[in-house]
VEXNUVO-90959 format. One line per field, with one value per atom (N, C-alpha, C): x, y, z. Coordinates in nm, 4 decimals. Example, Ala and Ser with C-alpha at 12.3 -4.5 7.8 and 13.67 -1.06 7.14 Angstrom:
xx: [1.3190,1.2300,1.3200,1.2850,1.3670,1.2900]
yy: [-0.5690,-0.4500,-0.3300,-0.2250,-0.1060,0.0030]
zz: [0.7800,0.7800,0.7800,0.7080,0.7140,0.7870]
***
This chain:
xx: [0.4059,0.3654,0.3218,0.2258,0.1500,0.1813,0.1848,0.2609,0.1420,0.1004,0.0263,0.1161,0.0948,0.1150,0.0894,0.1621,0.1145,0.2293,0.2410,0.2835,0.2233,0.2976,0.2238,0.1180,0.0875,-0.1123,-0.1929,-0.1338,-0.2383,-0.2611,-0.1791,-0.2743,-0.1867,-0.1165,-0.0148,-0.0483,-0.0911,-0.1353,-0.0354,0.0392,0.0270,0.0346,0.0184,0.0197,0.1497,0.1756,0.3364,0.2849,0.2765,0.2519,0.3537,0.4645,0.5881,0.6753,0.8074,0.8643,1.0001,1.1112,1.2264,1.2728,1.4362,1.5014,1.4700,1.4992,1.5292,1.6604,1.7555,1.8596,1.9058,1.9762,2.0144,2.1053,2.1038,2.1721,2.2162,2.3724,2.4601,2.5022,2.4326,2.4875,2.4444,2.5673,2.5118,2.3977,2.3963,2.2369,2.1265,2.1455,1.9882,2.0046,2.1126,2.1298,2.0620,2.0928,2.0151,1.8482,1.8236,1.7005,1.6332,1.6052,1.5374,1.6000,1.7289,1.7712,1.8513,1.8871,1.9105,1.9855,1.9946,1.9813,1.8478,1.8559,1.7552,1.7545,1.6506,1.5750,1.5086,1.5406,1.4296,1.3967,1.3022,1.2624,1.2308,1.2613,1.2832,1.1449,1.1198,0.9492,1.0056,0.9649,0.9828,0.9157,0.9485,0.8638,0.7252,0.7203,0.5310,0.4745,0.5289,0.4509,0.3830,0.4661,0.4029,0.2744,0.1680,0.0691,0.0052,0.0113,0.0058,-0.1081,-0.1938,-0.2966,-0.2448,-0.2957,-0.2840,-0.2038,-0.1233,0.0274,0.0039,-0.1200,-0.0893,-0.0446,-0.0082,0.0437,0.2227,0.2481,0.3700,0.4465,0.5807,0.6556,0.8118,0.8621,0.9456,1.1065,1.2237,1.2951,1.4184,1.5186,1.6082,1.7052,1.7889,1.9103,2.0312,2.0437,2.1547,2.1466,2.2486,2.2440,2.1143,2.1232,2.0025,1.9216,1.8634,1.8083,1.6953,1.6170,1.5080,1.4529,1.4225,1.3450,1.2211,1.1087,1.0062,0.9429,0.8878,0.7920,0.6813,0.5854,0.4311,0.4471,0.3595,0.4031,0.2934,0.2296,0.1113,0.2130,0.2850,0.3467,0.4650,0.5473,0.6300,0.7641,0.6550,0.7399,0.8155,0.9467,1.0047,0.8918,0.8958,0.8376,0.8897,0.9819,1.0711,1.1989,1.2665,1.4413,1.3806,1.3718,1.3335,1.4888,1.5650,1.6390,1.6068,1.6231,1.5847,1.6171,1.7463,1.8525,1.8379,1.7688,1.8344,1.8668,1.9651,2.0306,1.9161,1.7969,1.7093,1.6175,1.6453,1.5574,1.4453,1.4343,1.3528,1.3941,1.3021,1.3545,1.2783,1.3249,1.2697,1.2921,1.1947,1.1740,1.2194,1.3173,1.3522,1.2651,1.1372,1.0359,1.1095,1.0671,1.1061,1.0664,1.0886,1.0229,0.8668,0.9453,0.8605,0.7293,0.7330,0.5735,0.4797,0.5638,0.4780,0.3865,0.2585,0.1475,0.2273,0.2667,0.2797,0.4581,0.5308,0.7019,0.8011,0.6808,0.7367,0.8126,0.7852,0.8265,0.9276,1.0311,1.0843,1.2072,1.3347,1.4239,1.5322,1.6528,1.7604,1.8742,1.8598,1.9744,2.0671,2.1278,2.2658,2.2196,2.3036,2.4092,2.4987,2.5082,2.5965,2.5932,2.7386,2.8119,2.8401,2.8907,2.9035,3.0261,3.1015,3.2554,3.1745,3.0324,2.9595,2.8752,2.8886,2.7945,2.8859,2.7877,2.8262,2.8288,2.8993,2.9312,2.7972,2.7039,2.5852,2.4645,2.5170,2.4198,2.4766,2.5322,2.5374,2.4458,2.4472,2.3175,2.3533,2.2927,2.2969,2.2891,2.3449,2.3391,2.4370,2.4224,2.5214,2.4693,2.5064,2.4778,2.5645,2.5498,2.6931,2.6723,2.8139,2.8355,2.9171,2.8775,2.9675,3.0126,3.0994,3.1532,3.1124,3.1498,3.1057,3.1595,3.2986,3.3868,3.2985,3.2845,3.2316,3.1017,2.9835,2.8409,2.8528,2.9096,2.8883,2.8975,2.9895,2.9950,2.8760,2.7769,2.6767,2.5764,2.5865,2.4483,2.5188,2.6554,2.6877,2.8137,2.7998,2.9216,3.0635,3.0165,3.0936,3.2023]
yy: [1.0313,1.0015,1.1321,1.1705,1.2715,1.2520,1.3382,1.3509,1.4569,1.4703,1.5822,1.5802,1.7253,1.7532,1.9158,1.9126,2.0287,2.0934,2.1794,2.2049,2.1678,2.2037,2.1463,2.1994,2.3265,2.3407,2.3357,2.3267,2.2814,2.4064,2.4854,2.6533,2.6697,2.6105,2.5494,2.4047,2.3915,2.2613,2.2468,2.1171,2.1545,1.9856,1.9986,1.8792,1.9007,1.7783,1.7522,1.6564,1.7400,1.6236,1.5208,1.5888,1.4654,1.5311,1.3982,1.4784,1.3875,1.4443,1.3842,1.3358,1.3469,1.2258,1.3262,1.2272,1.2830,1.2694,1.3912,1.4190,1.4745,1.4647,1.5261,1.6577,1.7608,1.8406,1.8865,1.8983,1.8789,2.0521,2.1754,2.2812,2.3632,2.4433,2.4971,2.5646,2.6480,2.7390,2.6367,2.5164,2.4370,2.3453,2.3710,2.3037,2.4179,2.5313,2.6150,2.6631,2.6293,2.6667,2.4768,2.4030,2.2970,2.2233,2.2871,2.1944,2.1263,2.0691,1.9128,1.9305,1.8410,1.8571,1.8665,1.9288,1.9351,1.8017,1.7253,1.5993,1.6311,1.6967,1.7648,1.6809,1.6468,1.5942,1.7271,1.7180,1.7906,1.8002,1.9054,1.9060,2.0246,1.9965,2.0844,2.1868,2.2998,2.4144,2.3802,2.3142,2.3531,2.2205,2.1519,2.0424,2.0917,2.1797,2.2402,2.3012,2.2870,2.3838,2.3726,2.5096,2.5371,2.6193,2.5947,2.6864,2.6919,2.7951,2.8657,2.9921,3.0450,3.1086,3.2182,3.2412,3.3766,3.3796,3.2176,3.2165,3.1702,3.1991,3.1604,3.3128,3.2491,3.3780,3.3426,3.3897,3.4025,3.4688,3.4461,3.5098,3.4537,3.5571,3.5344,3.5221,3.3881,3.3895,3.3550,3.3318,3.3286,3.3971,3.4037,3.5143,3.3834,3.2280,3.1527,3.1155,3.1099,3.0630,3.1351,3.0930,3.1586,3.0254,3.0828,2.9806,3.0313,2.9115,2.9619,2.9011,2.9777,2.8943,2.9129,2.8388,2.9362,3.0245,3.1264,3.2326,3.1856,3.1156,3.0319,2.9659,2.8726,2.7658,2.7548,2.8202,2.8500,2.7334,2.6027,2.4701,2.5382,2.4862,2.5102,2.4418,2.5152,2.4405,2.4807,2.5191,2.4682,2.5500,2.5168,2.5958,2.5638,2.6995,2.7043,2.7419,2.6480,2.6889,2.7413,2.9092,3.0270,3.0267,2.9717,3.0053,2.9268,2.7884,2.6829,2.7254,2.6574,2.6306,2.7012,2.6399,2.6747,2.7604,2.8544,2.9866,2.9296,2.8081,2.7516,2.6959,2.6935,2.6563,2.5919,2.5130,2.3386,2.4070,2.3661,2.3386,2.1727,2.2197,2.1079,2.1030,2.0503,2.0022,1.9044,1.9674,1.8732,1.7103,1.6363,1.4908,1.4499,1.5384,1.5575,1.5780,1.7066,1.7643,1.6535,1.5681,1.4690,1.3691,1.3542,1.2723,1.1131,1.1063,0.9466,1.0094,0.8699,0.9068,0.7642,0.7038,0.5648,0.5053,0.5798,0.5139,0.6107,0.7217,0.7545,0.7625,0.6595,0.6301,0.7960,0.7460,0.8905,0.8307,0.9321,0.9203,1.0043,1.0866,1.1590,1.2474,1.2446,1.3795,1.4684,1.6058,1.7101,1.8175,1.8857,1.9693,1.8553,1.7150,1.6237,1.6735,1.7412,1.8355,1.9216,1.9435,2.0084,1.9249,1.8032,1.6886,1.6835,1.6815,1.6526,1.4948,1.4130,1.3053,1.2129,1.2537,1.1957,1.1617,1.2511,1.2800,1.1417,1.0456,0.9536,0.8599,0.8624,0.7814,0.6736,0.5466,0.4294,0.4365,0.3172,0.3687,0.3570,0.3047,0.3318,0.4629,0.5860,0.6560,0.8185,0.8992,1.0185,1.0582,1.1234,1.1955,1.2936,1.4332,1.5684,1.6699,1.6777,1.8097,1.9618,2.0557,2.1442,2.2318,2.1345,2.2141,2.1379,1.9967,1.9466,2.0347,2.0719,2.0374,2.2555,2.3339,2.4637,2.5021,2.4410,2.5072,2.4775,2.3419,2.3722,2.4552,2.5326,2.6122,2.7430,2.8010,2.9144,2.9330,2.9749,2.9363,3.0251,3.1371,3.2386,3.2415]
zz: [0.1219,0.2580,0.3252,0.3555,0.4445,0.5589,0.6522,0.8193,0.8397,0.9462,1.0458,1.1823,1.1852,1.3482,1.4160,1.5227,1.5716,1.7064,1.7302,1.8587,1.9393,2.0892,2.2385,2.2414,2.2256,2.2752,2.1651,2.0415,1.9327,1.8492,1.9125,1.7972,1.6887,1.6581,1.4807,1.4892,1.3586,1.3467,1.1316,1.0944,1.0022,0.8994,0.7287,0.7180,0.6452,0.6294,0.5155,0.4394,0.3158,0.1869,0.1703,0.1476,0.1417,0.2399,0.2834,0.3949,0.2981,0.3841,0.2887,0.4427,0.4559,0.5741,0.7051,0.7981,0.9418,0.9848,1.0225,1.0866,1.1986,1.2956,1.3810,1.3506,1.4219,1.4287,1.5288,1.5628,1.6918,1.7265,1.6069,1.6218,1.7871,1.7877,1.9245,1.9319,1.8207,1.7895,1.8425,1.7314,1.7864,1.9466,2.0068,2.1370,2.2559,2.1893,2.2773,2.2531,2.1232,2.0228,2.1227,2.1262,2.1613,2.3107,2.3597,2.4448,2.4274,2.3050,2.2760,2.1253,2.0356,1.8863,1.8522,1.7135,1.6642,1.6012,1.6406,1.5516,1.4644,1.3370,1.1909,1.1208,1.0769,0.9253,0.8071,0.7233,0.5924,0.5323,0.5378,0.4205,0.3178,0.2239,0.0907,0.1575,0.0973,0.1011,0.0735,-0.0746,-0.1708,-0.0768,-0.0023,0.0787,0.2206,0.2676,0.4055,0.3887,0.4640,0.4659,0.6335,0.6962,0.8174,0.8763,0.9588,1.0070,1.1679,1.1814,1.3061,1.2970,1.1725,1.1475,1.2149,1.2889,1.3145,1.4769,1.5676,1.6581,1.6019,1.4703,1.4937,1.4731,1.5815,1.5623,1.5455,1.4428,1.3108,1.3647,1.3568,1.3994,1.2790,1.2446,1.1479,1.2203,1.1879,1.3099,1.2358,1.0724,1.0411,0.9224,0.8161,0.6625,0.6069,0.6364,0.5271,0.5805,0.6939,0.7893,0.8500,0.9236,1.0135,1.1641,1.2384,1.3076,1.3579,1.3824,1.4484,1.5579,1.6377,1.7655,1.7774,1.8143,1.8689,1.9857,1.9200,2.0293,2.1553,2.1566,2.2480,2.3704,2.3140,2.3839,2.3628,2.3087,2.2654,2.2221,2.1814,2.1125,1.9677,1.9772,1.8535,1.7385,1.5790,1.5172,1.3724,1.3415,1.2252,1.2054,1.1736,1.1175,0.9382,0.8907,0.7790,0.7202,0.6175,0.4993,0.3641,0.4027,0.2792,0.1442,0.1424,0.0446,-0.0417,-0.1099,-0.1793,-0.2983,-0.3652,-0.4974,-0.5843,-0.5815,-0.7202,-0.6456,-0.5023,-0.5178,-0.3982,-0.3895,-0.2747,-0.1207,-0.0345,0.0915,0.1454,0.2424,0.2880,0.4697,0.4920,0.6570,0.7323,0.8108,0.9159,1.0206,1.0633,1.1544,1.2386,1.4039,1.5245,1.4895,1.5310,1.5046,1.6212,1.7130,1.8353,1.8210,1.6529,1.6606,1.5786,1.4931,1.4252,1.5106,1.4575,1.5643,1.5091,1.4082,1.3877,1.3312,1.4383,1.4169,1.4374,1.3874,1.4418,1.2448,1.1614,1.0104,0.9611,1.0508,0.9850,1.0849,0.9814,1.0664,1.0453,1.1464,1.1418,1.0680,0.9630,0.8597,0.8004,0.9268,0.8969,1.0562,1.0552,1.1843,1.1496,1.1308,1.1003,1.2851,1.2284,1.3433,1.4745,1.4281,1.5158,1.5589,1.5277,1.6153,1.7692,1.7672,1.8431,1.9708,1.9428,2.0051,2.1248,2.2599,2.3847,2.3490,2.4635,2.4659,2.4947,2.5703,2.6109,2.4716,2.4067,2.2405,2.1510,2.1807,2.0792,2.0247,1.8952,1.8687,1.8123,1.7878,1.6870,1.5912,1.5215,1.3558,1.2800,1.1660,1.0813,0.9414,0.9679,0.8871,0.8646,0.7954,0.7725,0.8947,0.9270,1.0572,1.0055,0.9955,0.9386,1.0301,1.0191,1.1431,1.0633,1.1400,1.1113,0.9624,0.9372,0.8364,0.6978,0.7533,0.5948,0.5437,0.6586,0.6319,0.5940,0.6592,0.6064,0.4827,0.4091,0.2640,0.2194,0.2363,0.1628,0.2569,0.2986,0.3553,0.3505,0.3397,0.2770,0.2123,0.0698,0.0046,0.0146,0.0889,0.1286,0.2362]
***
């Protein structure tokens, strides 16, 4: 399934060959990084391909992690995971920036120990606090 989208003024534009699930994330980092949770959908690394990169700007905010915004408009536009298992890393994309978001439902919530009370969503699907969901993003 191919996805397009873009930030708010359009100067990152990118496509997603395949995208994997959409999740919430209740961490404080991304409560202050978007406002809110982060609503990500998952694109492989070799699926992303992005023009405009030279308005995006890049910041490292944890030992596996990075995030980025346009430096134009300054819409969040991905929490990239550096580290994976086999040497590769997958971008979590807002849901926000996708032009078409109506076929991909939400299927898990992690750092739900972090979720204000107003953040509840529907659903029957995983809900991880912060102790379950860290070991896999650092084993240390």
């Amino acid at each position: 399934m191919t996805k397009t989208g873009s930030c708010f003024c359009g100067a990152v534009q990118f496509v997603a060959s395949e995208i994997g699930t959409l999740g919430a994330c209740h961490c404080t980092s991304c409560q202050r990084w978007t406002g809110g949770p982060l609503l990500g959908v998952t694109v492989p690394e070799a699926a992303m391909a992005v023009t405009g990169s030279d308005h995006v700007v890049t910041r490292r905010t944890s030992g596996w992690a990075s995030r980025s915004n346009c430096g134009s408009c300054g819409s969040p536009l991905w929490y990239r995971y550096d580290k994976g298992e086999d040497g590769s890393g997958h971008y979590e994309v807002p849901l926000g920036l996708f032009d078409e978001q109506d076929d991909i439902p939400l299927t898990k919530e992690i750092f739900i120990d972090f979720k204000p009370a107003g953040f509840d969503f529907a659903g029957d699907h995983p809900r991880r606090t912060r102790a379950e969901v860290m070991p896999s993003f650092d084993p240390s």
